[in-house]
Each structure stands twice: as C-alpha cells, then as structure tokens.
N, C-alpha and C positions, 0 to 999 in steps of 0.2 A: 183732911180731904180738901176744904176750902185753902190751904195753904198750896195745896199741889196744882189746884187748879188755875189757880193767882201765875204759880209759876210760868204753868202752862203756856198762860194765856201770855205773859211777860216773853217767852222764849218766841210766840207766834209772833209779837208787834215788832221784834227786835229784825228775826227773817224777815220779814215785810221791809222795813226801813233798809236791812243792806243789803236786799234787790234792788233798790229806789235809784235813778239815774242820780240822785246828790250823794247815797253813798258812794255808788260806783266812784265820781268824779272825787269823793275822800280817801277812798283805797288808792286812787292813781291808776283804774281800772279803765280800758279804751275798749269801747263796745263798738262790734261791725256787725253790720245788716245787710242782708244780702237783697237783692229783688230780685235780682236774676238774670240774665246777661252780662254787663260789665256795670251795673247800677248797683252803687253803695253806697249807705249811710253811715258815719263815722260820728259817734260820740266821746267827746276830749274828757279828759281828768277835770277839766277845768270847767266844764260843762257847753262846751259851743257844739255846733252839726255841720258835718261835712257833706254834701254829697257828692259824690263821683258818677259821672255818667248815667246821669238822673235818666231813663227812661224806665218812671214808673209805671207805666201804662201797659209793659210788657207782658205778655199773657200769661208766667211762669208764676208771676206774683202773685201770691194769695193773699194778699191785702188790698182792696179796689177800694179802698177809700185813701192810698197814699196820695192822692191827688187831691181831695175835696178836702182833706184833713191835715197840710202836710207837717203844722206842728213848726218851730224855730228850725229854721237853716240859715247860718251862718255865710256859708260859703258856701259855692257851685265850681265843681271841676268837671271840666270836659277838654277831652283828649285828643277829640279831630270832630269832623263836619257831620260825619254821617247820621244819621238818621236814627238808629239805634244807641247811640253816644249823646245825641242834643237831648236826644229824647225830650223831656218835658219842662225844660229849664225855664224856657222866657214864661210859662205860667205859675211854674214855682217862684221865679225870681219875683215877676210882680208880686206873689200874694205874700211874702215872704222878708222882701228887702235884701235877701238873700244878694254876697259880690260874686259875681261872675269872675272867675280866674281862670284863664285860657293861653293861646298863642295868640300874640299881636295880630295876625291875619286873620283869626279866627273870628277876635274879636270886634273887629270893626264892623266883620262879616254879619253879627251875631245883632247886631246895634240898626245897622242901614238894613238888614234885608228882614232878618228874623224878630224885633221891635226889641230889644233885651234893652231895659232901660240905662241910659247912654253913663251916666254917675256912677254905675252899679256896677262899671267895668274893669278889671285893671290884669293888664296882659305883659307876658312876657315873654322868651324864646329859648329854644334849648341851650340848656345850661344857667337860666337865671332861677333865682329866688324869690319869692313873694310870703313875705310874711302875714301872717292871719291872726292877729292878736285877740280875736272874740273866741276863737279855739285855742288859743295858747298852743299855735302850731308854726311851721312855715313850711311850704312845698316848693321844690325843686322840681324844673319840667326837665327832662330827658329824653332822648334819640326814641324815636319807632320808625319802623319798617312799616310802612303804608298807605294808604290814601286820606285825602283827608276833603272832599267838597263839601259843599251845603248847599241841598235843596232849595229851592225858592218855594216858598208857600202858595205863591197865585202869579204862576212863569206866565208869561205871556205867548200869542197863539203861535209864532211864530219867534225864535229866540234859544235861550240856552235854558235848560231848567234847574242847572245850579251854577252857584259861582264859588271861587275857589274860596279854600278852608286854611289855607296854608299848610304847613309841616304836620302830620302827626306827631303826638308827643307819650310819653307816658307818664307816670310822676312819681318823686319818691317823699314823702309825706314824713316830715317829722314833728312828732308830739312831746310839749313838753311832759315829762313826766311819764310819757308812755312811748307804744312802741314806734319805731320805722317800719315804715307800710309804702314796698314798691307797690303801683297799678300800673300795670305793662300799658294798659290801653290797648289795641289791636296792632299787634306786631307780629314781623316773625322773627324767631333766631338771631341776635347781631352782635360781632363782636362787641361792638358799643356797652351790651350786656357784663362785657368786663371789668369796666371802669365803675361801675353801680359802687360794686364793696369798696373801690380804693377811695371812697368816698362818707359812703356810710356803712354801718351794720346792717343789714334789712332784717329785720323780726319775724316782718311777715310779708310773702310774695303774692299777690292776687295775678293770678297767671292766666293769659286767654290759652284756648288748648283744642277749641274745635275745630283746627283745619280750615282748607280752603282760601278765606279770609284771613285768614292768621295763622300762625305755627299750631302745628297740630302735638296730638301727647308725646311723641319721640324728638322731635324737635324740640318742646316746651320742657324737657327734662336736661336737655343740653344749658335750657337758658338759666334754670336751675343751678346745675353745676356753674355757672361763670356767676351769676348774683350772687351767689352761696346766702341764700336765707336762710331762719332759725324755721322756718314754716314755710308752706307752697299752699294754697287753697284756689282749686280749679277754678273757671268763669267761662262766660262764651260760649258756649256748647248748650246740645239741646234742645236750642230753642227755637231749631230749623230745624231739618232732615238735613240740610247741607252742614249743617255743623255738627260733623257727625262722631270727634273726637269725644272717650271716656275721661271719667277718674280711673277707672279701672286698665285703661290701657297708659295712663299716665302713673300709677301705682307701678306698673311692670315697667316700664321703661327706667322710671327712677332706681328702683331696683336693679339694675344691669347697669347702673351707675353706684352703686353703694349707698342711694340716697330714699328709699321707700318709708322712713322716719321721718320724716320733711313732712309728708304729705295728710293735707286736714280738708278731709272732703264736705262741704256744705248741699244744703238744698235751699232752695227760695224763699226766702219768707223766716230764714235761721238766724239767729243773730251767734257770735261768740266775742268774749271777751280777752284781752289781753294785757 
C-alpha cells in the first residue's frame, strides 16, 4: 500500500514538472495565449515572451491582472498604430525592459509621442528581419492591407489627434526549435499573402476574420489558401458588434475550399501549445 502511494505521489510531482514552463521550453514545446483581439503572448523553447499586440486591458480578457503582473517580456510586436494593436505596450515595456520591434515609422512615432523608452527600440520595414536572441527567435515584418495612425495621448485643443503610424505590417515569427507563427495583424486579402510560403512553412496562421476593419471569414479563407498553413486560429472578432465575423462562418468557408482541417478555434484567456 505504502509502496503504491509513493508511486502515486511520484507519477503527480512528475505531471506537475512537465506542465512547468522549463519543461515545456525542454520538450521544444511553443505555448500561445490568447487575450483576445490580436493580443498574444508567445513562450520560446528556449524560454523568452513574446507579446504581439499587447492590448491587455481588452475587455474579452479574463485575466485583469495581465497588466499589474505582467511577468518576463522579452520582446513587444506591434503591427500598426491603432489603438487596439499599441494597446498597452509603453507600460508593459517600462515595467518590463521589454524591445519594442515595430516599423521604423511606427517607431519613432511610439518614442516622440507615445514615451516608449528611446533604447528599447529597434524597427524595421517590410521585408526585413530582426532577430530576438532572448527567445531564440527572429521575426520577419510583411505586407498588410490597412491603416496604420497613432493617437496622441493629450492632442492639443486645436491640431490633428494622431500622427502617422507608417505602413501596417503583419509578421511571420520563427522560432528556434518551434513553430512558424504568421500574425496577419489587421489586413485584408492580398496577393502579397502568396509569397508568405515561398518563404517559409507557416505552422500556425493567427488570422483577423471579423470584417469591416479587416478581411472578414470568406475572405480570410482565401488568405488561408495562398499562406497554406499547418493550422489557422481565428482573432479580431467579437469584441465589437462591428466585428461581427464567426469561427463558425470561417469553419464553412474553409470548407468550400477543401480546408476545414486547418482550423483551431480559441477563446480568451486559452493558451495552446505547439
């Protein structure tokens, strides 16, 4: 009996340890977290944090302490200006040390107007590379279909109330030892979408799909077909009445392309591993 329970107890401490984010990073296992809009955290094999369009603060989030708590970030990727995309960056970055990797436009933008501290920056423009050696990673920015300005915090009474963001971008993330992770960023449809695979594999596609602002789920199934990733996981949607694209109507559409297998639907606040 005491023998069994020893066991027991042995086979519990083992589960426990290779849930543990150093197992994970031993298996070569790449954890993604969702928050909810186009806000993702990314944990390396090697153990660094990624975020992507950090707005934690988003209401879908059921974690309100990702802000007061927000734990190692490595690296901050933001895709264009908006408001929803900066979301909560220059507070994570201060508390954090966290590198701002952006578009050159973005970036100066992010430094002079937004306070993003000025060392903490390092930008570059579609088509370049920036590697990230605390993730054992490097991200490539790519073409979007979009806008891209930045708010001013305290416009003045008379005057413009943002100033420009430069190019939207999207990004295509590769990890050592783990997978390729496209982030469309807020796009719609573009042939541009072509040239992704003759480049790389993509593993996994974070694809915007609610419309309006962006490709919606029959469009966002085309961009699918031309990426050809191993996976597709919805974003952007929801979190408006105006963004009013499904998984469900993105399930159908892939479908009437031969591709309803692709598709890994999340909720907020889910992580999965790869």
């Amino acid at each position: 009996m005491l023998r069994t329970m020893r066991c027991a107890l042995w086979a519990l401490l083992l589960a426990a340890v290779a849930a543990s984010p150093a197992a994970l990073a031993a298996k070569g296992q790449t954890k993604l977290h969702w928050y909810g809009q186009s806000a993702w955290k990314i944990e390396t094999p090697s153990g660094g944090v990624i975020l992507i369009d950090p707005w934690l603060t988003v209401l879908t989030n059921p974690d309100k302490s990702s802000i007061a708590e927000p734990g190692r970030v490595d690296y901050i990727l933001i895709s264009h200006g908006h408001f929803d995309h900066v979301g909560n960056a220059v507070e994570i970055g201060k508390k954090t040390g966290a590198v701002l990797i952006t578009t050159a436009d973005l970036g100066r933008n992010m430094v002079a107007v937004a306070g993003y501290p000025k060392d903490k920056v390092v930008t570059a423009c579609s088509g370049g590379t920036v590697a990230m050696p605390k993730a054992g990673a490097r991200v490539t920015l790519v073409n979007a279909a979009h806008g891209s300005d930045l708010l001013i915090p305290k416009p003045p009474e008379s005057g413009p109330v943002t100033v420009p963001g430069g190019n939207p971008v999207g990004f295509v993330l590769q990890i050592d030892g783990g997978p390729t992770i496209y982030h469309t960023g807020d796009t719609d449809v573009a042939e541009d979408m072509k040239l992704i695979p003759m480049f790389n594999r993509i593993d996994v596609m974070l694809a915007c799909i609610g419309g309006n602002f962006t490709m919606d789920p029959v469009r966002a199934a085309l961009a699918v077909q031309w990426a050809k990733p191993t996976h597709v996981i919805p974003m952007h949607y929801g979190t408006f009445p105006v963004l009013a694209g499904t998984p469900e109507e993105l399930r159908a559409a892939l479908a009437k392309r031969g591709l309803a297998g692709k598709l890994i639907v999340m909720k907020p606040g889910e992580d999965r591993t790869f």
